[in-house]
C-alpha positions as CSV (number, residue, x, y, z in Angstrom):
1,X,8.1,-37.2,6.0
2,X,10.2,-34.9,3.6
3,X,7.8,-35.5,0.9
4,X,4.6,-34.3,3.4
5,X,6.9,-31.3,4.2
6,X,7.6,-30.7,0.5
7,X,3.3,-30.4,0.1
8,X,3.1,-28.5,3.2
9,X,5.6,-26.0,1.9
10,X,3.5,-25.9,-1.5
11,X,0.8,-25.3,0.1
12,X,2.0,-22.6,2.3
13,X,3.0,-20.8,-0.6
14,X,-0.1,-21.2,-2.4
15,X,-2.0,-19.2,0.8
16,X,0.9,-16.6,0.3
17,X,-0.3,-16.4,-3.9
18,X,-4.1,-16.0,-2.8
19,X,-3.1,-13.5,0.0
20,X,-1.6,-11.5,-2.6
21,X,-4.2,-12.0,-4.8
22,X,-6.8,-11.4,-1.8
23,X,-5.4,-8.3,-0.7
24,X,-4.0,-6.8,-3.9
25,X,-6.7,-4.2,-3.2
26,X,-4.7,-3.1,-0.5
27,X,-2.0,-1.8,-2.7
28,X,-4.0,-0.7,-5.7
29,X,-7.1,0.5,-4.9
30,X,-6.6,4.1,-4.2
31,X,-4.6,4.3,-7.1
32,X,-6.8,3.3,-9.6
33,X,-9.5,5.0,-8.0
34,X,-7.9,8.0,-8.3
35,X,-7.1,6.7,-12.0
36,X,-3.2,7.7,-11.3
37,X,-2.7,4.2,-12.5
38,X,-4.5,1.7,-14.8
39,X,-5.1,-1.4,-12.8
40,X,-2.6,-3.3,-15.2
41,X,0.2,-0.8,-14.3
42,X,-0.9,-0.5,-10.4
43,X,-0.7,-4.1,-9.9
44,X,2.9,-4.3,-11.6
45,X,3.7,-1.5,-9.1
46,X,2.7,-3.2,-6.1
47,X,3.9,-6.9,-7.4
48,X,7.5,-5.3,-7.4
49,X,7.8,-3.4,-4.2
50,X,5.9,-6.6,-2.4
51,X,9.1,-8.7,-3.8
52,X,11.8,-5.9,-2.8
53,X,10.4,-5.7,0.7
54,X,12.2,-9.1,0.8
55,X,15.6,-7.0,1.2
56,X,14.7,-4.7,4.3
57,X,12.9,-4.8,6.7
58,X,14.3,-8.3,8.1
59,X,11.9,-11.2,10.1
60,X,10.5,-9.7,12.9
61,X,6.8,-10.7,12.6
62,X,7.8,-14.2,11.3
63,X,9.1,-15.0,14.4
64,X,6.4,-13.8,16.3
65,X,3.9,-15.9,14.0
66,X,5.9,-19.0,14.4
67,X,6.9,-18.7,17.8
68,X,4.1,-16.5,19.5
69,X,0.6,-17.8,18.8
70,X,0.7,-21.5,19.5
71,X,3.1,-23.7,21.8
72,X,5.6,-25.4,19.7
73,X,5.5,-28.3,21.4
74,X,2.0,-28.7,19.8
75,X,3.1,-28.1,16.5
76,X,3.5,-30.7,13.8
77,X,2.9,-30.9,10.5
78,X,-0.6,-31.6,10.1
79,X,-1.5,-28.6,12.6
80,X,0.1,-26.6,10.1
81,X,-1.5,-27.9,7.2
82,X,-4.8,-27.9,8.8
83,X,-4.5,-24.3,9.3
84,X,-3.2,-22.8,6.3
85,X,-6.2,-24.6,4.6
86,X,-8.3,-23.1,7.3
87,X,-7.1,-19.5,6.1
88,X,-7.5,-20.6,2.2
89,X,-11.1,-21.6,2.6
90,X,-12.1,-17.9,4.5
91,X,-9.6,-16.0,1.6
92,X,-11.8,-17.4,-1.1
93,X,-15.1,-17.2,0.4
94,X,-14.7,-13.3,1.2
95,X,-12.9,-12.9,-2.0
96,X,-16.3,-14.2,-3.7
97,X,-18.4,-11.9,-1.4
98,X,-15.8,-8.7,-2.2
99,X,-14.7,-8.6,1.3
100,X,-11.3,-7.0,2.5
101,X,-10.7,-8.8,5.0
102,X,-7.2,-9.5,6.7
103,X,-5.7,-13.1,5.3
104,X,-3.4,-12.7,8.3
105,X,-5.8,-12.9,11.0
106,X,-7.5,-15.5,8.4
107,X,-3.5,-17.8,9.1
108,X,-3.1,-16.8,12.9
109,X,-6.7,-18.0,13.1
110,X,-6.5,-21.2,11.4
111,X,-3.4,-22.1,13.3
112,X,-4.8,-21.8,16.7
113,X,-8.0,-23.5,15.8
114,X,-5.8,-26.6,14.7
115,X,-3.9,-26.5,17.8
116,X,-7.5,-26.2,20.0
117,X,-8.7,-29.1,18.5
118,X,-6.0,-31.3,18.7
119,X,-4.4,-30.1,22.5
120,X,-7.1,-27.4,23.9
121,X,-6.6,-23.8,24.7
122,X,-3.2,-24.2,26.7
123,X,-1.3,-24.6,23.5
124,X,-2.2,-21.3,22.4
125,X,0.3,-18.6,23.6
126,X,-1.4,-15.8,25.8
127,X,0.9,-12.7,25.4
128,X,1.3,-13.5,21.6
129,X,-2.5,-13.4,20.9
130,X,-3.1,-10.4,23.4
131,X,-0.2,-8.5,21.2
132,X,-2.0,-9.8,18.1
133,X,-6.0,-8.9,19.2
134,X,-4.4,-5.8,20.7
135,X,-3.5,-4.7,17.0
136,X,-6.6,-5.9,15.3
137,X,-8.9,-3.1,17.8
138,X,-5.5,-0.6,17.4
139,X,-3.9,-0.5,13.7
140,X,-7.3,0.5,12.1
141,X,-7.6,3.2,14.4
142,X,-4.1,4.5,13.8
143,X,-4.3,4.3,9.9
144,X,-8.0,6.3,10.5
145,X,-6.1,8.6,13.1
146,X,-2.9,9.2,11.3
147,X,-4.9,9.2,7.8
148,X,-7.0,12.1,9.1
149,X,-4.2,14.0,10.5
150,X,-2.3,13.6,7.1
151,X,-5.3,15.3,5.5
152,X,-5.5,18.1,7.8
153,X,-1.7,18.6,7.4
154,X,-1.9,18.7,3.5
155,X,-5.4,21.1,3.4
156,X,-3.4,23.7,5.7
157,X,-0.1,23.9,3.8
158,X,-2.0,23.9,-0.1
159,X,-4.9,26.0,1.0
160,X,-3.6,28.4,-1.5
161,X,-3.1,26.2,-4.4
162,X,-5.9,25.8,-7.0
163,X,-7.7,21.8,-7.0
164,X,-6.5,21.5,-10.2
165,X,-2.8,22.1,-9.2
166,X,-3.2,20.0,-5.8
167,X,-4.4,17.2,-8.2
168,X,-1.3,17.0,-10.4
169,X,0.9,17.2,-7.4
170,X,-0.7,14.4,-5.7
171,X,-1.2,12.4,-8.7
172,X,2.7,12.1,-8.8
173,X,2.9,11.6,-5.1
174,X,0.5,8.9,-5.4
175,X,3.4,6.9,-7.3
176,X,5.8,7.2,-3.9
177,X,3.1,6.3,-1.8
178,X,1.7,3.8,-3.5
179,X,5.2,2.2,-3.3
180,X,5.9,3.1,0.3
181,X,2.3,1.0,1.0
182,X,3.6,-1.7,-1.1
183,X,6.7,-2.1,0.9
184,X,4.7,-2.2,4.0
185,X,2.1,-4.6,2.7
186,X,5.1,-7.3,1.5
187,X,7.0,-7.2,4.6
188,X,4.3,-7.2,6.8
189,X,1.8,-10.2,5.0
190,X,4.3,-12.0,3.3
191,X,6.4,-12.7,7.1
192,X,3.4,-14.4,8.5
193,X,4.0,-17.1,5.4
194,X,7.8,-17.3,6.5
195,X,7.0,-17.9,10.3
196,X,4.5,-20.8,8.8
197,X,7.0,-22.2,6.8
198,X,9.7,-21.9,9.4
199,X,8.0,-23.3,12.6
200,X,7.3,-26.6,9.8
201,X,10.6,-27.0,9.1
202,X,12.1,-26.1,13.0
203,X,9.5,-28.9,14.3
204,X,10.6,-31.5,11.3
205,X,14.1,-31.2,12.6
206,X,14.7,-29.6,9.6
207,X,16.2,-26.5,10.7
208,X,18.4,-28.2,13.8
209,X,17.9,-27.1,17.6
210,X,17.2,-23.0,16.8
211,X,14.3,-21.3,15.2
212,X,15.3,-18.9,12.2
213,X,13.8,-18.2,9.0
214,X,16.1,-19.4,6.3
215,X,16.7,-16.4,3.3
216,X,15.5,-18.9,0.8
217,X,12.3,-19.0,2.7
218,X,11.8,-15.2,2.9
219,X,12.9,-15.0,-1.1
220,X,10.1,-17.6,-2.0
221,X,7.6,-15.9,0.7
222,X,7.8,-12.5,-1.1
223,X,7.8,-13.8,-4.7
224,X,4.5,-15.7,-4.0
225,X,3.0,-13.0,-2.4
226,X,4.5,-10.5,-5.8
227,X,2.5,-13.2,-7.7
228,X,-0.4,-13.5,-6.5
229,X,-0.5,-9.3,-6.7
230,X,-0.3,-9.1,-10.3
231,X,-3.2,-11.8,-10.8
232,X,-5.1,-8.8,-8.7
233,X,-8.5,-9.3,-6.6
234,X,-10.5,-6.7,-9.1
235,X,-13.7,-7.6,-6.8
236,X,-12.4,-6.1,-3.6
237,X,-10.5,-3.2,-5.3
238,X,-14.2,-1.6,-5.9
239,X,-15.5,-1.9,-2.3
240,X,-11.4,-0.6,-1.1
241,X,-11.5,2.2,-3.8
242,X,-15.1,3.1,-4.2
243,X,-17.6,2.3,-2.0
244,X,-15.8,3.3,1.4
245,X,-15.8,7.0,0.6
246,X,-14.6,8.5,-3.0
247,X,-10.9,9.4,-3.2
248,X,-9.0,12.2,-5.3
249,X,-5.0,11.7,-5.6
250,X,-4.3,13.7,-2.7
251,X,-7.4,11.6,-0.6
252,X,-5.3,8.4,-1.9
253,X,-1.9,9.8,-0.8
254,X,-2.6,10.0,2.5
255,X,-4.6,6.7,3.1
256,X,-1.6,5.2,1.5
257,X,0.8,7.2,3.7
258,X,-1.0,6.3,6.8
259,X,-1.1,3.1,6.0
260,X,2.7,2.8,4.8
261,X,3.8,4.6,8.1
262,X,1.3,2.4,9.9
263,X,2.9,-1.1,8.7
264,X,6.5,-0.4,8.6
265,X,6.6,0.5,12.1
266,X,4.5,-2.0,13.0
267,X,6.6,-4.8,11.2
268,X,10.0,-3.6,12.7
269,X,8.5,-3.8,15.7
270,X,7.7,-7.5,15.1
271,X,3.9,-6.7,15.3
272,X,2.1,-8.7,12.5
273,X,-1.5,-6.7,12.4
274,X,-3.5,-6.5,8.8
275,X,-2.8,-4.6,6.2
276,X,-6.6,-5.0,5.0
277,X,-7.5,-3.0,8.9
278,X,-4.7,-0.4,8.4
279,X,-5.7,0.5,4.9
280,X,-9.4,0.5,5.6
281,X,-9.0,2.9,8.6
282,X,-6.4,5.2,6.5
283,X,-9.3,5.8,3.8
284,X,-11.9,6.0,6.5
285,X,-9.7,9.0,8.1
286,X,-9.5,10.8,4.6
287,X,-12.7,10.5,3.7
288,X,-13.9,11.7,7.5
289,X,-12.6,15.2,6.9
290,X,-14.5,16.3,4.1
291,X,-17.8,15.1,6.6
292,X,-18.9,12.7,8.6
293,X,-21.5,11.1,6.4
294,X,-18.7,11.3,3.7
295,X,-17.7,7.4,4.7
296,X,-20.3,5.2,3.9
297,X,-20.4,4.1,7.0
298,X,-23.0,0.6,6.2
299,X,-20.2,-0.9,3.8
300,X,-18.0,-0.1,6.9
301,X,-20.2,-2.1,8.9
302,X,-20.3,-5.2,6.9
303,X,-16.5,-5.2,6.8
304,X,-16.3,-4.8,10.4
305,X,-18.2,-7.8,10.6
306,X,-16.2,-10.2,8.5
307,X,-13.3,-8.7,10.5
308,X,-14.8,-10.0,13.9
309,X,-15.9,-13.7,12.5
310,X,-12.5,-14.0,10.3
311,X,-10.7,-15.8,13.3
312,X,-13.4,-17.7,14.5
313,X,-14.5,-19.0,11.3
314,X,-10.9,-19.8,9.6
315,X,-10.3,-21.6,13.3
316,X,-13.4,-23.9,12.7
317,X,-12.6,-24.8,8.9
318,X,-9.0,-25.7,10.2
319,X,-10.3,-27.8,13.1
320,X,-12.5,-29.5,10.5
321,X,-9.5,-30.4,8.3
322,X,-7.6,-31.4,11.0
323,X,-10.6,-33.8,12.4
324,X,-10.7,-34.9,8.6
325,X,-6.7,-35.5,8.4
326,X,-6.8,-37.9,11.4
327,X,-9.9,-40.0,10.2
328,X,-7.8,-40.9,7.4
329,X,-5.0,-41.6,9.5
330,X,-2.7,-38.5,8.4
């Protein structure tokens, strides 16, 4: 049993290295877009501030991962295992296809699929999915919302500066948003790991009658996630960066401002939505005030797309595994 948990664990973590890797874009892409940072220095940037999220913003959305999506009581190891593999497979598929999309509706959908296959739909947990499909329609549209409104803020009070002086103000401002995105990225992605790795180890009788995330659990969360930043996900950082809409430095501030404000509110609240949506919407919102057909509104399209299947299709590669795991009698 312990040595199953052990693997599970590993393999928990390893989801939490390609998340990071998956959705490095989500940190650095308007940054080296806006060449403010080389993609070296960007990724370094966002590695650190994914790892001191650890010491902040506390376990909010872990809980609600590993105590508001399926019944525990359905739980066991195998469920688990079957799902983070579920979410693996659909990370590294869209990673090859340069897709951004969200690695934690990728987990919350390969959990639930491994729990349908094994008890039905009555081990799933209504209010926690409604809370969770809520966000995936709402946090794009805030980030777009709020990204637009930063945008309209910023034109008004430097209407009187010169581009080149707006540039070399933002390009510095860039450096505090990037970071502020960062923060909101680790908390946010790198929880849905812990609640994983907590609800194995609460339904192993590991962690004794109550449910908590242990600190070592949110320390080895974070640094997995850090690590899997600075090996980057250079394919996805083109279409986040450059094929939405093109960004200056103060375009990238406030998709990165949005999207901070966005996730850090979200995550206090215990809300665990994607930081791949809330990112995509903020730049969508910049790019939407210069024009309409300033977004390229087709690449939106396809990324709307493998938004909508990523549930589904994660779901049916962990109730595969899970089929698989108890043919050979796991």
């Amino acid at each position: 049993m312990l040595t199953a948990v052990v693997v599970i664990i590993f393999v928990a973590l390893v989801f939490d290295f390609i998340n990071g890797f998956h959705d490095a874009a989500n940190s650095i892409a308007t940054v080296v877009s806006t060449r403010v940072l080389t993609p070296l220095q960007a990724v370094v940037w966002a590695a650190f501030f994914n790892f001191v999220a650890a010491f902040g913003f506390g376990v909010s959305v872990a809980k609600t991962v590993g105590k508001g999506v399926v019944d525990t009581a359905v739980v066991d190891q195998w469920v688990i295992l079957a799902g983070l593999i579920g979410a693996i497979v659909w990370d590294l598929i869209t990673w090859v296809w340069g897709l951004p999309t969200s690695s934690s509706h990728a987990l919350i959908g390969g959990f639930a699929g491994a729990a349908v296959i094994k008890a039905g739909f009555g081990s799933l947990v209504p209010a926690g999915l409604v809370k969770i499909g809520a966000f995936m329609i709402l946090a794009p549209l805030i980030g777009l919302v709020v990204g637009f409104a930063m945008m309209v803020l910023v034109i008004n009070v430097f209407k009187r500066e010169t581009p080149g002086r707006v540039d070399k103000v933002f390009r510095r401002g860039q450096l505090l948003s990037a970071a502020a995105y960062s923060l909101g990225h680790g908390t946010n992605d790198a929880q849905k790991t812990m609640g994983i790795i907590a609800m194995l180890l609460f339904t192993t009788g590991h962690l004794g009658p109550e449910f908590y995330v242990p600190f070592w659990v949110v320390l080895a969360a974070h640094a997995a996630l850090g690590l899997g930043t600075m090996a980057g996900g250079w394919r996805i950082v083109k279409t986040m960066g450059m094929r939405i809409t093109k960004l200056r430095p103060v375009g990238g501030f406030c998709a990165e401002t949005a999207g901070a404000l966005t996730l850090l509110s979200t995550a206090v609240a215990g809300i665990p939505v994607s930081t791949t949506q809330t990112i995509s919407g903020s730049i969508m919102g910049v790019g939407a005030i210069q024009r309409f057909s300033a977004v390229r509104w087709g690449v939106a399209g396809k990324i709307l797309w493998a938004w909508i299947l990523t549930i589904p299709a994660s779901g049916i590669v962990a109730a595969a595994t899970w089929m698989l795991l108890r043919l050979v009698g796991a």
